[in-house]
Every structure is written in structure tokens, then in C-alpha cells.
DSSP file (Angstrom, degrees, kcal/mol; ACC not computed):
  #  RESIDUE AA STRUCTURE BP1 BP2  ACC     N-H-->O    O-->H-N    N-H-->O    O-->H-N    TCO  KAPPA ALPHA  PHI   PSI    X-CA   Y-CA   Z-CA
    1    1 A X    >         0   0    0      0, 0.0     3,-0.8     0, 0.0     4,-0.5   0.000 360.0 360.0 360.0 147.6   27.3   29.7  -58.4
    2    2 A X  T >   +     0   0    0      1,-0.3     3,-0.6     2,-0.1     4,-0.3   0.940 360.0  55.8 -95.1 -52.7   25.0   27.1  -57.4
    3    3 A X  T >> S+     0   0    0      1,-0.2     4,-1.5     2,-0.1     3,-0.6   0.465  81.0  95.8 -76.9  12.7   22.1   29.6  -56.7
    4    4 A X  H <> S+     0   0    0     -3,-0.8     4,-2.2     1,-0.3     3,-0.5   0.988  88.7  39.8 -69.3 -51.5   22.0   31.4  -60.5
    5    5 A X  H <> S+     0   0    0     -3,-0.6     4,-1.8    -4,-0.5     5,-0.4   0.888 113.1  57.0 -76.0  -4.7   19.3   29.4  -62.2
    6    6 A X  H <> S+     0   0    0     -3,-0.6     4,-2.6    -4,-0.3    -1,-0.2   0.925 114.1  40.3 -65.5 -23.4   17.2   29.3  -59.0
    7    7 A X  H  X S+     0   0    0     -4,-1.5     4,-1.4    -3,-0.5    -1,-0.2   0.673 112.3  56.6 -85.6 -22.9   17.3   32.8  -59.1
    8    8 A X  H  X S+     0   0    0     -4,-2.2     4,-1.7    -5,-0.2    -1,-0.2   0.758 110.8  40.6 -75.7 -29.9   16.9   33.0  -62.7
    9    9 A X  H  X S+     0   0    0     -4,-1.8     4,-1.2    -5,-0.2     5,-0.4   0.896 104.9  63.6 -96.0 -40.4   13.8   31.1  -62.9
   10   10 A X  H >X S+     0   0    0     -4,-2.6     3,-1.4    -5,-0.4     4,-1.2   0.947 109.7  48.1 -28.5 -49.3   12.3   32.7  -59.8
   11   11 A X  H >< S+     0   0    0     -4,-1.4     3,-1.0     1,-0.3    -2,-0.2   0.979 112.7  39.9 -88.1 -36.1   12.6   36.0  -62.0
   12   12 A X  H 3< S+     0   0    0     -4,-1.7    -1,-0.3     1,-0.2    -2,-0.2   0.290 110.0  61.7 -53.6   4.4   11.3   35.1  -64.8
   13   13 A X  H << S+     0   0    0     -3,-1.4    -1,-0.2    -4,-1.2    -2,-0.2   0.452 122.6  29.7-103.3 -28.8    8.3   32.9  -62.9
   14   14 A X  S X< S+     0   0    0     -4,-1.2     3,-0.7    -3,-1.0     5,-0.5  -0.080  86.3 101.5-137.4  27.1    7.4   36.1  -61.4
   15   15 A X  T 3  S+     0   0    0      1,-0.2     4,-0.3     3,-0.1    -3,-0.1   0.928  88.9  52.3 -83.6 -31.7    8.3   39.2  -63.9
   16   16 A X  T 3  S+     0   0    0     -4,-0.1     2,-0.2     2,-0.1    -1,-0.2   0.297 105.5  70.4 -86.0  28.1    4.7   39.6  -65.0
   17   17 A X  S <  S-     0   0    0     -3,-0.7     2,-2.5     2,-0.3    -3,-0.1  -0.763 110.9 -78.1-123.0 172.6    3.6   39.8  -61.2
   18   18 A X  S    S+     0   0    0     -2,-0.2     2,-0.3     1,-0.1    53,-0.1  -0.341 101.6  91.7 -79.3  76.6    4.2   42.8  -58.6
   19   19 A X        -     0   0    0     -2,-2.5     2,-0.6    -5,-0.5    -2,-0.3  -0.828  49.9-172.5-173.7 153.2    7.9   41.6  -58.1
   20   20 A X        -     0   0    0     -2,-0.3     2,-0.4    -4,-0.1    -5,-0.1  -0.811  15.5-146.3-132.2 107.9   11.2   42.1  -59.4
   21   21 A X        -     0   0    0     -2,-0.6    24,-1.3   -10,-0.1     2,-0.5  -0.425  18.3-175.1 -80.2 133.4   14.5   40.2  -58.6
   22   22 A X  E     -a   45   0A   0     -2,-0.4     2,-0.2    22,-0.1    24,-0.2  -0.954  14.9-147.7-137.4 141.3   17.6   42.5  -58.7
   23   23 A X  E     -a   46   0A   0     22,-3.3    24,-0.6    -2,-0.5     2,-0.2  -0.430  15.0-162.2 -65.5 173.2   21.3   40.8  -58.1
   24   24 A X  E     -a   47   0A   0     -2,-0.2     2,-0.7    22,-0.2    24,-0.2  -0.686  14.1-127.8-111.6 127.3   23.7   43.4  -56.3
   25   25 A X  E     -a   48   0A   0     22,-2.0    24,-1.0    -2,-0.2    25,-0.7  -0.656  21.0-172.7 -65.0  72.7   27.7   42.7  -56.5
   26   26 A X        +     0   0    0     -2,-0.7    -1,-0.1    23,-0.1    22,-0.1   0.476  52.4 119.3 -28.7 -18.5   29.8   42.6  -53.8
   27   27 A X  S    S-     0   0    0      2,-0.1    23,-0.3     1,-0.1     6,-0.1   0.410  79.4-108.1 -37.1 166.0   32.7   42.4  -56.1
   28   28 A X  S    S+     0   0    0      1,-0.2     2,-0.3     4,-0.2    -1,-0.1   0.811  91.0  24.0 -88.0  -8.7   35.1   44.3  -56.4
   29   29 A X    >   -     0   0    0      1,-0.1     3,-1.4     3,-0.1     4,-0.3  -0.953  68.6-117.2-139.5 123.7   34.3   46.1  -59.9
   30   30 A X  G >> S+     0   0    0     -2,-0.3     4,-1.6     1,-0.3     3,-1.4   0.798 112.6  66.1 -25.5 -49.8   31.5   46.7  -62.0
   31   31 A X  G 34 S+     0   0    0      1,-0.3    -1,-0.3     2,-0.3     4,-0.3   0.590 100.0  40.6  27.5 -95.7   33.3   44.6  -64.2
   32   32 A X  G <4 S+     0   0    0     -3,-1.4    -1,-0.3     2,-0.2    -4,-0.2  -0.254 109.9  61.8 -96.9  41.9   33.3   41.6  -62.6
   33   33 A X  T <> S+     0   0    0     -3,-1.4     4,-1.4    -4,-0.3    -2,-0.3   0.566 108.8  42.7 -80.5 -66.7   29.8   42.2  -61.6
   34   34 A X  T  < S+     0   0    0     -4,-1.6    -2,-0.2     1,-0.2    -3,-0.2   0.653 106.7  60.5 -96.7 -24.6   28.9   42.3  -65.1
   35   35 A X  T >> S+     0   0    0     -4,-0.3     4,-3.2     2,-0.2     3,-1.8   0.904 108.1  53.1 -57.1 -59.8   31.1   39.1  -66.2
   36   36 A X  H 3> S+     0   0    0      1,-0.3     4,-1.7     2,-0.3    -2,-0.2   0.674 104.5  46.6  -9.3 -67.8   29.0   37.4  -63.8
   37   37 A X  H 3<>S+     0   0    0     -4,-1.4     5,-2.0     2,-0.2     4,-0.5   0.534 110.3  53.7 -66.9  -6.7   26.1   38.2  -64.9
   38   38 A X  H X45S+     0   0    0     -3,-1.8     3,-1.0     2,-0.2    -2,-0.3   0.870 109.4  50.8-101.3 -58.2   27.2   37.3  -68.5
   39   39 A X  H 3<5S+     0   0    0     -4,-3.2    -3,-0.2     1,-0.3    -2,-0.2   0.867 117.5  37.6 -64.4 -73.1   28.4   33.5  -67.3
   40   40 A X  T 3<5S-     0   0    0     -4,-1.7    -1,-0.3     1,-0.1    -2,-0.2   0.567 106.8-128.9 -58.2 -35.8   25.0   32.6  -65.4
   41   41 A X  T < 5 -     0   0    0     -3,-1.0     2,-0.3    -4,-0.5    -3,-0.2   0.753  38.8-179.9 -10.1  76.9   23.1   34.2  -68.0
   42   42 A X      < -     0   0    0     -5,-2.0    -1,-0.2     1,-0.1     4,-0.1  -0.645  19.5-172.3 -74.0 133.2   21.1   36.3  -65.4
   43   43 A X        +     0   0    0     -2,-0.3    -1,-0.1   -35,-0.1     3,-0.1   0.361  51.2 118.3-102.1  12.2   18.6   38.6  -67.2
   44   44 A X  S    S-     0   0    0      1,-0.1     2,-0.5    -7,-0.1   -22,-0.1  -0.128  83.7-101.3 -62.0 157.4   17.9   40.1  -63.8
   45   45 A X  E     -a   22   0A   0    -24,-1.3   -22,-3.3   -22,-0.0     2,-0.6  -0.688  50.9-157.1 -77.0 123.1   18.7   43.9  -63.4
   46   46 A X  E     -a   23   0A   0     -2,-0.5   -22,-0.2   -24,-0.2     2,-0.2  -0.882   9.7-168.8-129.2 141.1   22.5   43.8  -61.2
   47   47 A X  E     -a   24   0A   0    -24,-0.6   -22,-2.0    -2,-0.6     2,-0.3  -0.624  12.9-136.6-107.1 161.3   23.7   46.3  -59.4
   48   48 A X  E     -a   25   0A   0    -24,-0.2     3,-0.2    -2,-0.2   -22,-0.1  -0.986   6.8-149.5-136.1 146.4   27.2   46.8  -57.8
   49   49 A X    >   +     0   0    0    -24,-1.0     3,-2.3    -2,-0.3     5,-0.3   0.831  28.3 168.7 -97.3 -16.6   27.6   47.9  -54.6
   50   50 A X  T 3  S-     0   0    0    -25,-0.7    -1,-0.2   -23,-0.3     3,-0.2  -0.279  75.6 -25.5  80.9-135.0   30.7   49.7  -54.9
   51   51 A X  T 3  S+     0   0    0     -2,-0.2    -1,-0.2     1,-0.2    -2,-0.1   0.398 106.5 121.1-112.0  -3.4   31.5   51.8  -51.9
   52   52 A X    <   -     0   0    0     -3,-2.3    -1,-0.2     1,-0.1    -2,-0.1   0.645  67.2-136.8 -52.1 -30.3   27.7   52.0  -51.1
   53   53 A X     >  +     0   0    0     -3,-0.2     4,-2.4    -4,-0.1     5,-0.3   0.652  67.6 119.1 100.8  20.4   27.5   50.7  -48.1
   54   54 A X  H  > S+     0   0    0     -5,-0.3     4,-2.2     2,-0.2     6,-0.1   0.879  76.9  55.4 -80.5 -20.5   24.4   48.5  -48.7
   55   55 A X  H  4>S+     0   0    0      1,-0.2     5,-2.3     2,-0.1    -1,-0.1   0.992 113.2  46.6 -71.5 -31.6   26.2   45.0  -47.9
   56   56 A X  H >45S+     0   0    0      3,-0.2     3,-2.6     2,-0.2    -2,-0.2   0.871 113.4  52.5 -52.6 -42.7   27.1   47.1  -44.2
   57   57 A X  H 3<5S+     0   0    0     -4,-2.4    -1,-0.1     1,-0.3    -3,-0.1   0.973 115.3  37.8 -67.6 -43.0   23.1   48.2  -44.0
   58   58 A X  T 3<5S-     0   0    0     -4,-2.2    -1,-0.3    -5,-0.3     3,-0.2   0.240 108.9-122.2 -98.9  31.8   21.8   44.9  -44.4
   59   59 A X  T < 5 +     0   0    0     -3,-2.6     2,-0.9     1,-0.2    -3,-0.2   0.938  40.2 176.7  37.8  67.4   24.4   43.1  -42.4
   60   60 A X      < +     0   0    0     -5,-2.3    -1,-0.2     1,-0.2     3,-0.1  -0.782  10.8 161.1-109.2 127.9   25.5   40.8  -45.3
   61   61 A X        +     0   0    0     -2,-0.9     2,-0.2     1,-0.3    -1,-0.2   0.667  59.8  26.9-113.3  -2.5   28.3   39.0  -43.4
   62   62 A X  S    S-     0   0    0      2,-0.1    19,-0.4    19,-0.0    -1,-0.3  -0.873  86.2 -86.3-166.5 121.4   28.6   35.8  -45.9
   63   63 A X  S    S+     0   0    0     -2,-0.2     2,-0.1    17,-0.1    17,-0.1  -0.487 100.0  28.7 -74.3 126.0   27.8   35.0  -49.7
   64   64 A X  S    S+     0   0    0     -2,-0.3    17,-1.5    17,-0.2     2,-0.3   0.452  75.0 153.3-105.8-171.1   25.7   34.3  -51.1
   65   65 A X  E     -B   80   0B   0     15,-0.2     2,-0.3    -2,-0.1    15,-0.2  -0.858  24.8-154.8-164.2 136.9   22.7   35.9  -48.8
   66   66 A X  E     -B   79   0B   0     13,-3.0    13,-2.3    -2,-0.3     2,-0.4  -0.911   1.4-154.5-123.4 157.9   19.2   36.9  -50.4
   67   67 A X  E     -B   78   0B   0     -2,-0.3     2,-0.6    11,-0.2    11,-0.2  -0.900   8.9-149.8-114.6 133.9   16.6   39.6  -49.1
   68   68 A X  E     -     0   0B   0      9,-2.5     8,-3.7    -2,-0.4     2,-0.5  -0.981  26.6-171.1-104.1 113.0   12.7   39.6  -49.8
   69   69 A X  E     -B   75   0B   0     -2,-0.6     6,-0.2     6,-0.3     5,-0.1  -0.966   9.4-146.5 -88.4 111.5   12.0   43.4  -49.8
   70   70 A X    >   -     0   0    0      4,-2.6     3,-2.6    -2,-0.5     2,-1.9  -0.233  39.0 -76.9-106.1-168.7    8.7   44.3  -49.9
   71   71 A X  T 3  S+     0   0    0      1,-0.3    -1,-0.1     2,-0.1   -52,-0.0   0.120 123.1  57.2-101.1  31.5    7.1   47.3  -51.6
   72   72 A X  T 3  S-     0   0    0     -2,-1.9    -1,-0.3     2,-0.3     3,-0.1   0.669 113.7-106.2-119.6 -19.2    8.3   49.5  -48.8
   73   73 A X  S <  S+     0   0    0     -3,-2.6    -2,-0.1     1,-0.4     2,-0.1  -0.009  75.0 134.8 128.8 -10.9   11.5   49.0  -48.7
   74   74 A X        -     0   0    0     -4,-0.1    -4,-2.6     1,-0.1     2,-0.8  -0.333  55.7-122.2 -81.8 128.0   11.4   46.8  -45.5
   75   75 A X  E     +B   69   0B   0     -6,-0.2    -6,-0.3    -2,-0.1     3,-0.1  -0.683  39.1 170.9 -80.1 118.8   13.5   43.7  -45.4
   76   76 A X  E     +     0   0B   0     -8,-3.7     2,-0.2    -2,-0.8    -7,-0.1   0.476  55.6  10.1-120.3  15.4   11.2   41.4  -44.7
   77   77 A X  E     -     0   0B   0     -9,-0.3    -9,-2.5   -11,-0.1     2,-0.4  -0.761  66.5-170.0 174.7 127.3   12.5   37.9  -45.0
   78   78 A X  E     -B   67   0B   0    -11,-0.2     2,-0.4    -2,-0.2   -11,-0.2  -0.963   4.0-164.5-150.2 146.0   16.5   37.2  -45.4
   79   79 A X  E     -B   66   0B   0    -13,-2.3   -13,-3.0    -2,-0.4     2,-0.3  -0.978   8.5-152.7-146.7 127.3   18.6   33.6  -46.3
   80   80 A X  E     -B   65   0B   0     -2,-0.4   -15,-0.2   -15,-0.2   -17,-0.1  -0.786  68.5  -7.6 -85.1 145.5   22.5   33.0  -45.8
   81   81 A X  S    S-     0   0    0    -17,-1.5     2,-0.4   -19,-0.4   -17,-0.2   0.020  79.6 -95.5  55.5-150.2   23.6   30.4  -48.3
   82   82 A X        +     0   0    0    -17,-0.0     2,-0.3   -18,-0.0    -1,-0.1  -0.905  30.9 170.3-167.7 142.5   21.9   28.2  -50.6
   83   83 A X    >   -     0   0    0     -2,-0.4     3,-1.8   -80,-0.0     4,-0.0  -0.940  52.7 -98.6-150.9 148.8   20.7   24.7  -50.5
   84   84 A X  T >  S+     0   0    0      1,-0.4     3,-0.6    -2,-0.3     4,-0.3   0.536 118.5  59.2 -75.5 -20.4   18.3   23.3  -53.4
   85   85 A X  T 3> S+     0   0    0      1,-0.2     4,-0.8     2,-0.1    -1,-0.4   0.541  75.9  91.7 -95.9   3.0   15.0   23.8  -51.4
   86   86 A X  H <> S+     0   0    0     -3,-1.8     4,-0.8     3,-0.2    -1,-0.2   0.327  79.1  61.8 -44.1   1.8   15.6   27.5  -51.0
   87   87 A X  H X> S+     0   0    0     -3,-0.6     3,-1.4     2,-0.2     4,-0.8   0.856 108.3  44.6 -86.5 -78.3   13.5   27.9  -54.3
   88   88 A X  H 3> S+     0   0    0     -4,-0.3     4,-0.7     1,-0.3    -2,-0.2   0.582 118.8  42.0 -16.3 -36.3   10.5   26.3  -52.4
   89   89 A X  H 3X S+     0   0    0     -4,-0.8     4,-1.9     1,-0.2    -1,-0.3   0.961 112.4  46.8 -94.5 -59.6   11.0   28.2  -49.6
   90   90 A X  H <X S+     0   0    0     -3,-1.4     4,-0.8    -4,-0.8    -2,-0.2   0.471 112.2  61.1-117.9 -14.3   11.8   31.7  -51.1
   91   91 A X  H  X S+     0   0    0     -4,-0.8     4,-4.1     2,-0.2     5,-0.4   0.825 105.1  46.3 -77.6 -75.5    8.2   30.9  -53.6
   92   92 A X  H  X S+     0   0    0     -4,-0.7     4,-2.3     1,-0.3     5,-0.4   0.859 110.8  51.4 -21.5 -74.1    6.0   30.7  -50.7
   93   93 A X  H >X S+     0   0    0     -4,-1.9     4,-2.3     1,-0.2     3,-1.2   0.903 109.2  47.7 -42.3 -70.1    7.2   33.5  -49.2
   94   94 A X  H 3< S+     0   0    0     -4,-0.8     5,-0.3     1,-0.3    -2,-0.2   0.793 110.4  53.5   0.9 -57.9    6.8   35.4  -52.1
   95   95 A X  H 3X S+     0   0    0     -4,-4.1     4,-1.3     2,-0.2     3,-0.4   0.846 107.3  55.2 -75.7 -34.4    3.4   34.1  -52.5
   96   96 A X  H << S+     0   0    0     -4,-2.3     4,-0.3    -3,-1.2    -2,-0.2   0.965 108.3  42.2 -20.4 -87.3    2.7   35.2  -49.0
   97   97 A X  T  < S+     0   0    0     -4,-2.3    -1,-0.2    -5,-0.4    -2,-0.2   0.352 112.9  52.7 -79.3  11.0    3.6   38.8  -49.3
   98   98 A X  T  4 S+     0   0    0     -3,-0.4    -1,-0.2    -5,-0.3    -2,-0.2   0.649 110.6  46.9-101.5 -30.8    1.8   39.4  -52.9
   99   99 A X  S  < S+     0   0    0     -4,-1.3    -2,-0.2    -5,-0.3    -3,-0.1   0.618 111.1  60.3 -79.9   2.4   -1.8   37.8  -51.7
  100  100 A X              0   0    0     -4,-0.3    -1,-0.3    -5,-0.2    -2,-0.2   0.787 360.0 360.0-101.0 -28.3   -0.9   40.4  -48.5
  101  101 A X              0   0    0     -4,-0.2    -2,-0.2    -3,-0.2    -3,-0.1   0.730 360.0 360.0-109.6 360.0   -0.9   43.4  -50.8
């Protein structure tokens, strides 16, 4: 998957700040949820979402798609796909909503 090291260095660029990337697995098994994470080498926390109904809550209609959640729980910024400037784009935000709290 194209986006793993963006995503990788984003969390580690930002673990000692107020913000924490976690993956969550559309797959179909923890499993291969956790295989996943083992081939990218993610050290992000990943979650599977199982029968949970989060991919329905946040209308995730196409892979990959990431969410900036801010520390309320509130989606506050959302991307379908992945293109090489979505690290640029996804810092700034970022940077945004930590100099707002």
C-alpha cells in the first residue's frame, strides 16, 4: 500500500506531540489486519473493525480513506485515496488543529 510509510512517518513525526495515528482494518479478520501491519512495518496502534460498524458511521465508501479526529472525537478533516502530497497536506492540518488547542 502506497500510503504505509507516509503514515508511518507521520506517526512517528508526531508521537511525542498531542496526537496519535491509529490504522483500523476493514478486512475481513484480525488476522489479516495484523499481517498487514507486520508487511508495512506499521508501529501504529491497528484496530479491526470487525462487525463494528465504524467504516458505516464514518461513511468510508473506498480504500484507502483517512480521518483527522480531534480530541473530541469529531471528524474533522477526511481524504479518499492517496497521492504523494497527502503527507503535506495531512501535516498542515495537523499543525492547524494542535496550535488551536
Amino acid at each position: 500500500l502506497m500510503s504505509a510509510p507516509e503514515v508511518e512517518g507521520l506517526a512517528k513525526e508526531y508521537r511525542n506531540k498531542d496526537f496519535e495515528v491509529i490504522s483500523i482494518s476493514v478486512d475481513g479478520s484480525w488476522e489479516e489486519a495484523s499481517r498487514f501491519a507486520k508487511r508495512f512495518g506499521l508501529s501504529t496502534r491497528v484496530a479491526h473493525a470487525g462487525q463494528s460498524g465504524v467504516d458505516t458511521r464514518y461513511n468510508v465508501t473506498s480504500l484507502p480513506t483517512f480521518y483527522l479526529i480531534d480530541k473530541n472525537g469529531y471528524a474533522v478533516s477526511s481524504w479518499t485515496g492517496y497521492h504523494p502530497d497527502m503527507g503535506k497536506m495531512w501535516r498542515q492540518r495537523i499543525s492547524q488543529l494542535l496550535e488551536e488547542s
